[in-house]
ROMAR-967543 format. One record per residue: residue number from 1; chain; x negated, y negated, z of N, C-alpha, C in turn; residue in one letter. Coordinates in nm, 4 decimals, decimal comma. Atoms other than C-alpha are relative to their C-alpha. Layout:
N
SITE   pos   unit        n.X        n.Y        n.Z       ca.X       ca.Y       ca.Z        c.X        c.Y        c.Z   code
SITE   NUM      A          X          Y          Z          X          Y          Z          X          Y          Z      A
...
This chain:
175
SITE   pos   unit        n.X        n.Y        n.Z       ca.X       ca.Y       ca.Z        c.X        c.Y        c.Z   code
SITE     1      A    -0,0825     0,1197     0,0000     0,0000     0,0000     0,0000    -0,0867    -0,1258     0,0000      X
SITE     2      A     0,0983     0,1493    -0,0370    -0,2759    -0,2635     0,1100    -0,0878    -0,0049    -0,1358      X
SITE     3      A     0,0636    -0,0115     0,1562    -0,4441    -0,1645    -0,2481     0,0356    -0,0636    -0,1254      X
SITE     4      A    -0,0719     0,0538     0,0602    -0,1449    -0,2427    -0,3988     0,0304    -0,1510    -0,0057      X
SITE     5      A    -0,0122     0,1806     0,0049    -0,1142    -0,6140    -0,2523    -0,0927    -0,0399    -0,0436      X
SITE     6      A     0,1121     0,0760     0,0016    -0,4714    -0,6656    -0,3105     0,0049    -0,0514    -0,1399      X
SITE     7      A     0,0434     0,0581     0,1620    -0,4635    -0,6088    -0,6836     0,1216    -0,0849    -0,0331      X
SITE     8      A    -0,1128     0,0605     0,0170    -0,0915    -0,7697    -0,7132    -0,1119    -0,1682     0,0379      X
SITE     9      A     0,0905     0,1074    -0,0298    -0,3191    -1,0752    -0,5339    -0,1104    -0,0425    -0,1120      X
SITE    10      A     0,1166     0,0486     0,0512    -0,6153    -1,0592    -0,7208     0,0622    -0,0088    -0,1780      X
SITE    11      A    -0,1022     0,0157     0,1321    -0,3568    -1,0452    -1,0806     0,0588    -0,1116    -0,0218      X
SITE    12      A    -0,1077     0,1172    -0,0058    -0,1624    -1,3107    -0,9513    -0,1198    -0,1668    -0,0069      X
SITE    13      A     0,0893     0,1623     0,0568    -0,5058    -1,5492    -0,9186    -0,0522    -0,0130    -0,1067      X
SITE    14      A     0,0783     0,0203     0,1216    -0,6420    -1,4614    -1,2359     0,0994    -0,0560    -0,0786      X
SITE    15      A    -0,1055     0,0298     0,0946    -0,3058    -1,5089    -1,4057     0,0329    -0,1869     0,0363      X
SITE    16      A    -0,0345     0,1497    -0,0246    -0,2434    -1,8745    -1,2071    -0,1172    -0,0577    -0,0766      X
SITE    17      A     0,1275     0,0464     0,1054    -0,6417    -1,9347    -1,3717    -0,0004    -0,0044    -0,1341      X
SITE    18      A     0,0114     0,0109     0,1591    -0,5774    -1,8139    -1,7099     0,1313    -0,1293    -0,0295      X
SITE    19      A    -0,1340     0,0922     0,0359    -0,2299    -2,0608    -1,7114    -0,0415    -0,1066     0,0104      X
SITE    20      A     0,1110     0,1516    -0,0024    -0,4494    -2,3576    -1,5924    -0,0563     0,0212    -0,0911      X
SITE    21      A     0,1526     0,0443     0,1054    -0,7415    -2,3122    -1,8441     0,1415    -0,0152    -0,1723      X
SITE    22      A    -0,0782     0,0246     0,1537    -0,4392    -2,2727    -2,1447     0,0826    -0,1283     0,0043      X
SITE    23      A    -0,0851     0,1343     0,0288    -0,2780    -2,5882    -2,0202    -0,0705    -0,0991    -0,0248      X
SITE    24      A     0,1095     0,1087     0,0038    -0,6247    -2,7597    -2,0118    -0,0432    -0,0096    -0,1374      X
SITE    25      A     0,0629    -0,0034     0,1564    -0,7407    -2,6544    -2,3708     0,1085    -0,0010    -0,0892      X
SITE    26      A    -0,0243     0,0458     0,0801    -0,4235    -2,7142    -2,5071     0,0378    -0,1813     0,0241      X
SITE    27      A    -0,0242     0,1461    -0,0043    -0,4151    -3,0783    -2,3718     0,1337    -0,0400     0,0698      X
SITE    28      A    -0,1404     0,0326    -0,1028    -0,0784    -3,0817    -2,1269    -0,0930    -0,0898     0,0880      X
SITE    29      A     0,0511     0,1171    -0,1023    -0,2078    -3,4266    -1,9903     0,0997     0,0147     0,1273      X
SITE    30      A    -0,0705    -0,0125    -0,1538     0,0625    -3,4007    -1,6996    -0,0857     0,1160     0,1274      X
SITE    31      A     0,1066    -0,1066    -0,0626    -0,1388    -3,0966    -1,5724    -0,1406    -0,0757     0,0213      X
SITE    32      A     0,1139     0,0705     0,0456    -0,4637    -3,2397    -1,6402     0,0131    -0,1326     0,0967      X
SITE    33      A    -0,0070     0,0928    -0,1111    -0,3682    -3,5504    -1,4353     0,0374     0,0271     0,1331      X
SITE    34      A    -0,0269    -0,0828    -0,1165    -0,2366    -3,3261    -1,1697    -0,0910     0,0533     0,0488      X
SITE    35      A     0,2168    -0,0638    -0,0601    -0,6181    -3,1412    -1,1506    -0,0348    -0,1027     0,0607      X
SITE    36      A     0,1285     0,1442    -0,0605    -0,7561    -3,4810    -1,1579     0,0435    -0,0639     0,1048      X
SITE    37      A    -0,0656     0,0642    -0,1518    -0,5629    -3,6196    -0,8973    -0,0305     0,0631     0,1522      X
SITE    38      A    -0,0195    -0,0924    -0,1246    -0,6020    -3,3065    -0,6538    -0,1940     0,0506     0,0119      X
SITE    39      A     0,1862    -0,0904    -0,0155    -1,0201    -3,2015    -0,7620    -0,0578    -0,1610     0,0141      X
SITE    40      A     0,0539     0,0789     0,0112    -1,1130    -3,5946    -0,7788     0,0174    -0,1129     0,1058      X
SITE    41      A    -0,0227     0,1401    -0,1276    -1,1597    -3,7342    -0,4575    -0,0662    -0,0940     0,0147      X
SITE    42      A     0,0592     0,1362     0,0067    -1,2323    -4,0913    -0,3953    -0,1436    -0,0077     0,0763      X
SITE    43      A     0,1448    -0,0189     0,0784    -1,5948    -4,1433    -0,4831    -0,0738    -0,0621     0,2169      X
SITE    44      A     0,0427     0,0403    -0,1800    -1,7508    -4,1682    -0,0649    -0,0568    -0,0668     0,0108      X
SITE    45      A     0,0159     0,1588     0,0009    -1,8536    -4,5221     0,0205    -0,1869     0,0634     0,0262      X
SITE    46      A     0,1418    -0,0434    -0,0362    -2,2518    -4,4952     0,0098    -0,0605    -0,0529     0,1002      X
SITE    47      A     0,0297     0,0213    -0,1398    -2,4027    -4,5322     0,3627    -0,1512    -0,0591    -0,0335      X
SITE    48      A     0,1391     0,1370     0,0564    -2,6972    -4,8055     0,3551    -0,0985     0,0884     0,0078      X
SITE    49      A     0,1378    -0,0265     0,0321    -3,0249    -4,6531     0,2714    -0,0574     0,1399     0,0607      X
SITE    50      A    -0,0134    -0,0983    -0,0809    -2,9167    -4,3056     0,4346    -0,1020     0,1028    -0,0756      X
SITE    51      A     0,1745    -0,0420     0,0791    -3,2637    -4,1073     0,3975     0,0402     0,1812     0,0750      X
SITE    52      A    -0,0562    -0,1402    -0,0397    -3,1124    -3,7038     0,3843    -0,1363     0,0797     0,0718      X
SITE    53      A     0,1007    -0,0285    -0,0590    -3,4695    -3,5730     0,4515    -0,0355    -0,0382     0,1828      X
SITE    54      A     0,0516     0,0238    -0,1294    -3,5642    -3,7858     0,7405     0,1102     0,0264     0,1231      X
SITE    55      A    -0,1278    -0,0676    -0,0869    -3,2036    -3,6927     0,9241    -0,0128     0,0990     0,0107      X
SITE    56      A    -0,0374    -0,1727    -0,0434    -3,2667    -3,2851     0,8859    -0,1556    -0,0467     0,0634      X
SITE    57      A     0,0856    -0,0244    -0,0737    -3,5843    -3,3557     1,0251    -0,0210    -0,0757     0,1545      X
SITE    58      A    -0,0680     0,0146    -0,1209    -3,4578    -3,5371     1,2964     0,0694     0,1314     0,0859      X
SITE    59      A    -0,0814    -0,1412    -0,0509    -3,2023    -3,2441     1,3477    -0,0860     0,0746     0,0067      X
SITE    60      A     0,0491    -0,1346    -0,0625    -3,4721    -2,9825     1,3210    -0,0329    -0,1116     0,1805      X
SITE    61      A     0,0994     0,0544    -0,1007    -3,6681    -3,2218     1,5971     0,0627     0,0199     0,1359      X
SITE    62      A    -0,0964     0,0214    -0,1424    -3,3654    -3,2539     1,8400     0,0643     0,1807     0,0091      X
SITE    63      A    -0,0498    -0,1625    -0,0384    -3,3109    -2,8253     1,8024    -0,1149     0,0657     0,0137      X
SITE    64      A     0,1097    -0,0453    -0,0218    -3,6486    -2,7346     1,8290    -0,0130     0,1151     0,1503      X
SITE    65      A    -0,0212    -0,0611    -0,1168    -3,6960    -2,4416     2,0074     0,1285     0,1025     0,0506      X
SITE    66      A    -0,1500    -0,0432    -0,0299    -3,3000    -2,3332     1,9646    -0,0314     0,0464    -0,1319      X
SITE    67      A    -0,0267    -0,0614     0,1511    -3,3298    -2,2358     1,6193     0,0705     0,1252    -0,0067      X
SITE    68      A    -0,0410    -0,1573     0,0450    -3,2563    -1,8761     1,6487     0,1396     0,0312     0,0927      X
SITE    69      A    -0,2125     0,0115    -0,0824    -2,9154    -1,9616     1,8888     0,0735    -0,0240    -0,0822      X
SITE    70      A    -0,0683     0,0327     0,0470    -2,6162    -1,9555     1,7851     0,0512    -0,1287    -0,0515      X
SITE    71      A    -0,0170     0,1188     0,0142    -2,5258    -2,2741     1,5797     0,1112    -0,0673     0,0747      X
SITE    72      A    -0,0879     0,0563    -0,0696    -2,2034    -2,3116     1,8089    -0,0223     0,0127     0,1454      X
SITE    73      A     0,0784     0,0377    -0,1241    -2,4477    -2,3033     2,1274    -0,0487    -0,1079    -0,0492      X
SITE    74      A     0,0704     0,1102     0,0058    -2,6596    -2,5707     1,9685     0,0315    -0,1543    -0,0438      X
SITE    75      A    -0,0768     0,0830     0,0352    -2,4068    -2,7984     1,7557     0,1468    -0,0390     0,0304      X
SITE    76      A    -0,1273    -0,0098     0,0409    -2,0975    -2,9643     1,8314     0,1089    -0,0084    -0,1131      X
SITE    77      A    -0,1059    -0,0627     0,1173    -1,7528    -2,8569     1,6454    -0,0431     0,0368    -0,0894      X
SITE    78      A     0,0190    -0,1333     0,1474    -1,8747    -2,5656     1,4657     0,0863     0,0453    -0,0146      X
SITE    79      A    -0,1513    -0,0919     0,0078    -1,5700    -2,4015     1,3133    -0,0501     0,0980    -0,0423      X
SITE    80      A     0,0041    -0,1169     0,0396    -1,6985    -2,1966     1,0879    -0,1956     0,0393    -0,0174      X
SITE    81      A     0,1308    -0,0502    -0,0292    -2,0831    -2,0153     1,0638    -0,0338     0,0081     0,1548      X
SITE    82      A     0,0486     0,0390    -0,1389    -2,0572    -2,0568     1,4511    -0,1258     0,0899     0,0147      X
SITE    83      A     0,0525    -0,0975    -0,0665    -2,2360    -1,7219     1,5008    -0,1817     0,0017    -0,1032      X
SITE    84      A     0,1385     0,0266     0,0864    -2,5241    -1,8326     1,2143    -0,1097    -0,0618     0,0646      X
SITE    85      A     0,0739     0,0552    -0,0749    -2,8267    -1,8941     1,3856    -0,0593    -0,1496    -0,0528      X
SITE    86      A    -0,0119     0,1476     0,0508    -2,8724    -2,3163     1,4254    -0,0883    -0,0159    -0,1214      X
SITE    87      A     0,0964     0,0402     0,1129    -3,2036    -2,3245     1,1956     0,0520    -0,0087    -0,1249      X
SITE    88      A    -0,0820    -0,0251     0,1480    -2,9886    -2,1656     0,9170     0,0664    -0,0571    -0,0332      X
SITE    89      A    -0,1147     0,0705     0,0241    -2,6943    -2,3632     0,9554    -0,0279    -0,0940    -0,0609      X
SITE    90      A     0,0661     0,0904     0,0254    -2,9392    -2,6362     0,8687     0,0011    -0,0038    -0,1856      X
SITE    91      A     0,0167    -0,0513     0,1133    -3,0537    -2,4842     0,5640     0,1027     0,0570    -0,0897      X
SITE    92      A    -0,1276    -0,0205     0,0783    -2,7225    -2,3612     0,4436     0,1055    -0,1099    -0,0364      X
SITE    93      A    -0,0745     0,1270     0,0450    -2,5884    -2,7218     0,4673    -0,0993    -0,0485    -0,0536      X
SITE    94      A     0,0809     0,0807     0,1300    -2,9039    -2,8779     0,2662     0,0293     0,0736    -0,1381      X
SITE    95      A     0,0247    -0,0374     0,1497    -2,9301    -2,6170    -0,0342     0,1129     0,0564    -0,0240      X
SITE    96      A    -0,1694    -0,0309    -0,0083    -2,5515    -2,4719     0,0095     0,1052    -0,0698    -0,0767      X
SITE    97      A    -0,0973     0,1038    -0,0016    -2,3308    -2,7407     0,0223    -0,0786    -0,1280    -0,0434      X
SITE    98      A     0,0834     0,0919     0,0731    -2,5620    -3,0510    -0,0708    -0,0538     0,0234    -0,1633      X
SITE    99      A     0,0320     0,0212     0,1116    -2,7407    -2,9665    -0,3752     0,1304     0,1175    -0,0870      X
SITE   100      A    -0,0986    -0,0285     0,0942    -2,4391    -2,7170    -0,4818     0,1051    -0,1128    -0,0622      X
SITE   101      A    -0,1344     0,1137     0,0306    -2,2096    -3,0385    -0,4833    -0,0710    -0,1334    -0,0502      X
SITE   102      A     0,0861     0,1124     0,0281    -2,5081    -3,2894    -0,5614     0,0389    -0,1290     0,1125      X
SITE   103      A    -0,1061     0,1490    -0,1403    -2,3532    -3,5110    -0,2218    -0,2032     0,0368     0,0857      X
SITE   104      A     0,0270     0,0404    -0,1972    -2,5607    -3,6034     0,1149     0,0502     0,0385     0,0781      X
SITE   105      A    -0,0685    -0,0332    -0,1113    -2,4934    -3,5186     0,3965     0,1091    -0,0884     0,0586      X
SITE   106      A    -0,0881     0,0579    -0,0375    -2,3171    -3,8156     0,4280     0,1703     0,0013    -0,0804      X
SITE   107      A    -0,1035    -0,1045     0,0502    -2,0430    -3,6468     0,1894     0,0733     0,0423     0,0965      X
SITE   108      A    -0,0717    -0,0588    -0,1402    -1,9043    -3,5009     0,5017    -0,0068    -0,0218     0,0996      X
SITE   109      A     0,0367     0,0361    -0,1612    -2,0532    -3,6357     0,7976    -0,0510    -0,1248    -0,0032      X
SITE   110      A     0,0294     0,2045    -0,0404    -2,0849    -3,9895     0,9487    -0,1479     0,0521     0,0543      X
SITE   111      A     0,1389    -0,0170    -0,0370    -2,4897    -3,9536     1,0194     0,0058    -0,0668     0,1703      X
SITE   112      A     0,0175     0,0200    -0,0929    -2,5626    -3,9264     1,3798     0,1591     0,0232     0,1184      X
SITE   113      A    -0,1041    -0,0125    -0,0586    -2,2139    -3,8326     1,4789     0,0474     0,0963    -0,0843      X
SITE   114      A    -0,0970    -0,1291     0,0819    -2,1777    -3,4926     1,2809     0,0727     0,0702     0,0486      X
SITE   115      A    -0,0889    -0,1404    -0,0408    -1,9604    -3,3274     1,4970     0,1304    -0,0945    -0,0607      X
SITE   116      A    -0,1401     0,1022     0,0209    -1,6842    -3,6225     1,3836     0,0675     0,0300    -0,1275      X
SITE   117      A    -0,0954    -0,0873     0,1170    -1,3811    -3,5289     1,1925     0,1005    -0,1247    -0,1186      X
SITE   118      A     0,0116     0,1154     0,1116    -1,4005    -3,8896     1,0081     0,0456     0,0073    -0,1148      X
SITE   119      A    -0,0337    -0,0465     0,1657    -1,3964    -3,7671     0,6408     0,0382     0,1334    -0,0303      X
SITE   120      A    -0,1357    -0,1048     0,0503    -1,1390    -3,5169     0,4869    -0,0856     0,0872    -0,0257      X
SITE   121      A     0,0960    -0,1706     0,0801    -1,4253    -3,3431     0,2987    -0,0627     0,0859     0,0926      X
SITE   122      A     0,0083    -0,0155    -0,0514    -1,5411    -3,2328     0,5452     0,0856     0,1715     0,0915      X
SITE   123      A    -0,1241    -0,1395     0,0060    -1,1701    -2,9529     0,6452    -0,0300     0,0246    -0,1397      X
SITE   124      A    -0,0328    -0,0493     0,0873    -1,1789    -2,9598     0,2825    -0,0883     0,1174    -0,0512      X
SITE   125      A     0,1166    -0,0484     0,0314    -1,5435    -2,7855     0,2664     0,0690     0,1265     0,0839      X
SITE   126      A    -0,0755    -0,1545    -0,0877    -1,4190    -2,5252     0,5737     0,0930     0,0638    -0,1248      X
SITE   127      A    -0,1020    -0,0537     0,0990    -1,1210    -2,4777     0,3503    -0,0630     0,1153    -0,1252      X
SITE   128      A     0,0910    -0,0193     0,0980    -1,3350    -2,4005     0,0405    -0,0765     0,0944     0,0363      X
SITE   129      A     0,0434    -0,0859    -0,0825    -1,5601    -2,1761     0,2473     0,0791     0,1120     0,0213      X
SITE   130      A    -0,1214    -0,0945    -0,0377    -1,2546    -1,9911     0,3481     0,0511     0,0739    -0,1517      X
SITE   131      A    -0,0274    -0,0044     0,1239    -1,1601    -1,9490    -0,0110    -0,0818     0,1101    -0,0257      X
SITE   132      A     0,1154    -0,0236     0,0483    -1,5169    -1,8340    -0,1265    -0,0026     0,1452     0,0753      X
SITE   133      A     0,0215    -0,0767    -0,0484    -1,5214    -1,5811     0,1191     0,1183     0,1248     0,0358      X
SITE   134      A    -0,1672    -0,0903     0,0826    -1,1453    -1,4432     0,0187    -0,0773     0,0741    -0,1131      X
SITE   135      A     0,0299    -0,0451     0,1359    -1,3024    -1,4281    -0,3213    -0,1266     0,1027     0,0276      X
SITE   136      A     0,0370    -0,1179     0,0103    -1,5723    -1,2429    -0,2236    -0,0032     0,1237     0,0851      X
SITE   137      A    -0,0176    -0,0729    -0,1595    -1,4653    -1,0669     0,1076     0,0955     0,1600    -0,1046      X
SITE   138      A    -0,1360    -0,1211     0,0197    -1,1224    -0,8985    -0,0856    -0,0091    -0,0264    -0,1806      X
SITE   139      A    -0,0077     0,0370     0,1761    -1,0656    -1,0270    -0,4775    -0,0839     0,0816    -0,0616      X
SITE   140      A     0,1009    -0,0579     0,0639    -1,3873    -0,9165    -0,6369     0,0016     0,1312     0,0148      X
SITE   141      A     0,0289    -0,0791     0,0200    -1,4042    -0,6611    -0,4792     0,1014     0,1009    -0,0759      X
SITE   142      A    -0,1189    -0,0646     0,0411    -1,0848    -0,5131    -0,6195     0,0427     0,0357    -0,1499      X
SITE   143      A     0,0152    -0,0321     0,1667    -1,1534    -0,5694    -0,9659    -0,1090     0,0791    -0,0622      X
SITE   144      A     0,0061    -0,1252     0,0439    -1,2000    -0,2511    -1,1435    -0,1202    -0,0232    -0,0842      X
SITE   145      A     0,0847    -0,0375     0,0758    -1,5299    -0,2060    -1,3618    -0,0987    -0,1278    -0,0128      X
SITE   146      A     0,0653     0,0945    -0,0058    -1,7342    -0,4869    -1,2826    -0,1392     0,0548     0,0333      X
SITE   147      A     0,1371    -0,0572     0,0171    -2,1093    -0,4437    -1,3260    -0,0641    -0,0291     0,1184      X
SITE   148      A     0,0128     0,0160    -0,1751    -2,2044    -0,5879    -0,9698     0,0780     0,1264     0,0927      X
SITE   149      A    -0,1018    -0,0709    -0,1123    -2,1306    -0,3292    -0,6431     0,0877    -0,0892     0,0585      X
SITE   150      A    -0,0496     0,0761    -0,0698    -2,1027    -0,6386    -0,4763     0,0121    -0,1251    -0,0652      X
SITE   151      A    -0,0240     0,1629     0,0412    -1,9897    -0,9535    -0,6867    -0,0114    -0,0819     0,0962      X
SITE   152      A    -0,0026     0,1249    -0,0538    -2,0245    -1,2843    -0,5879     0,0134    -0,1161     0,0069      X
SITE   153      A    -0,0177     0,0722     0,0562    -1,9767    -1,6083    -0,5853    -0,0250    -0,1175     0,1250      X
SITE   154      A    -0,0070     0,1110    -0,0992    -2,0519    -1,9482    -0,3988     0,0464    -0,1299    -0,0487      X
SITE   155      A    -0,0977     0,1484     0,0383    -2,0120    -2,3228    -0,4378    -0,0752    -0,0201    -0,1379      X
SITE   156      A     0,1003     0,0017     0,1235    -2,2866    -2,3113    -0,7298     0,1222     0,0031    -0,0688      X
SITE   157      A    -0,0907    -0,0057     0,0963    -2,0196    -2,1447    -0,9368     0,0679    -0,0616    -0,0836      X
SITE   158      A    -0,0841     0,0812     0,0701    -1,8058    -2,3900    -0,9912    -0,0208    -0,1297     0,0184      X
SITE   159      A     0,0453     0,1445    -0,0203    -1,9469    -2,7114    -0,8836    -0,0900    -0,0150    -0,0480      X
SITE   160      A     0,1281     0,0204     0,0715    -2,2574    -2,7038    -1,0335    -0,0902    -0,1223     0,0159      X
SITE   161      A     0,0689     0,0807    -0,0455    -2,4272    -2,9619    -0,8836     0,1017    -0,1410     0,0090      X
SITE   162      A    -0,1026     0,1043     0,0927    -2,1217    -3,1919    -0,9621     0,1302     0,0301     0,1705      X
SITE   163      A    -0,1189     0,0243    -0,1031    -1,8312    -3,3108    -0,6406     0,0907     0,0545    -0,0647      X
SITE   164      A    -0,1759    -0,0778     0,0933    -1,5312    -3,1888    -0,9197    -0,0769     0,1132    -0,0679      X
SITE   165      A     0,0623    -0,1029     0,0322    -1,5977    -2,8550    -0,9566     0,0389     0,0121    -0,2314      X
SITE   166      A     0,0166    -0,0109     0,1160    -1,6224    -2,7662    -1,3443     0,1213     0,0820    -0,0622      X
SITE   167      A    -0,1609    -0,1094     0,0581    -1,2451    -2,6831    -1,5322    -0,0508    -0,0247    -0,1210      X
SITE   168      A     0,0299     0,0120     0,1516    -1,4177    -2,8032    -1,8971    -0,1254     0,1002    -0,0216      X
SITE   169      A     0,1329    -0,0907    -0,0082    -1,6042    -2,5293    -2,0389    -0,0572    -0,0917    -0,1865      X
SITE   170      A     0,0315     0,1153     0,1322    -1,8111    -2,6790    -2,3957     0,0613     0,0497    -0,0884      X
SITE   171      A    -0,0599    -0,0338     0,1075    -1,7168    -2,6277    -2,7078    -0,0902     0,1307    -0,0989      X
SITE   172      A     0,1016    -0,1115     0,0933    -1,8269    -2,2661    -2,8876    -0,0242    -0,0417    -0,1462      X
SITE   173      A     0,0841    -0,0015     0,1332    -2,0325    -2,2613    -3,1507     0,0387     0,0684    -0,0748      X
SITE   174      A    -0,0596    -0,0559     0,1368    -1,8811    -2,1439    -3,5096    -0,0958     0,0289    -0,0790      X
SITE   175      A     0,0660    -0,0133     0,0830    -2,0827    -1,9955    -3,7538     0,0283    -0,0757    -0,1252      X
């Protein structure tokens, strides 16, 4: 039975995906302004001369020593990675979430007050996370003849270095 919802699930997102990409390539602007409205959030005010380097090395400076604790012993309001040890958490928000989305840290967090629930992106990243780890926790794995044991997928995928993740694919090449 639970086999049965999964693939009914994992049918039902490919089918809501393939109905988006045919409303996008044939040009249903109402759709298309409906993406852009919901993937294109307002552009995050740039924080004066905010230097991403010299802030994680602050943060290592002020965990020094804790690294290998839990990041929800060492940081406040961890929701999710709590149990990721702090050093990592570090490193999974610079090359993770930063250069997958091409943002700062200030993308999500007011500098010097990261536990603060200030900016949206911020749930929206948890959210997203939560997603990512649907897709590859249950989804993937469910689909039948895939050349990976273990598919995968992170924020790379679809963001590509880019805040609006990527719905335009280019144009194929014709002989």
């Amino acid at each position: 039975m639970k086999s049965t919802i999964q693939r009914f699930l994992s049918v039902a997102a490919i089918t809501i995906l393939g109905t988006l990409s045919i409303f996008l390539f044939n040009g249903d602007s109402r759709l298309e302004t409906s993406i852009s409205a919901q993937t294109n959030p307002s552009p995050t005010p740039a924080t004066a001369e905010f230097d991403q380097k010299a802030a994680l090395a602050k943060l290592r400076e002020q965990i020094k020593g804790r690294e290998k604790e839990p990041a929800s012993a060492v940081f406040k309001n961890i929701q999710t990675m709590k149990d990721r040890p702090a050093g990592q958490l570090l490193a999974v928000m610079e090359f993770g979430y930063s250069r997958s989305l091409g943002v700062t840290c200030t993308h999500c967090h007011v500098p010097d007050k990261w536990e603060s629930e200030d900016k949206p992106q911020k749930q929206i990243g948890r959210d997203m996370a939560a997603m990512v780890a649907t897709l590859n926790g249950t989804t993937l794995k469910a689909i039948k003849n895939l050349k990976s044991a273990s598919p995968t997928i992170n924020c790379t995928t679809c963001h590509r270095g880019q805040v609006v993740p990527a719905i335009n694919l280019p144009t194929l090449k014709t002989e």
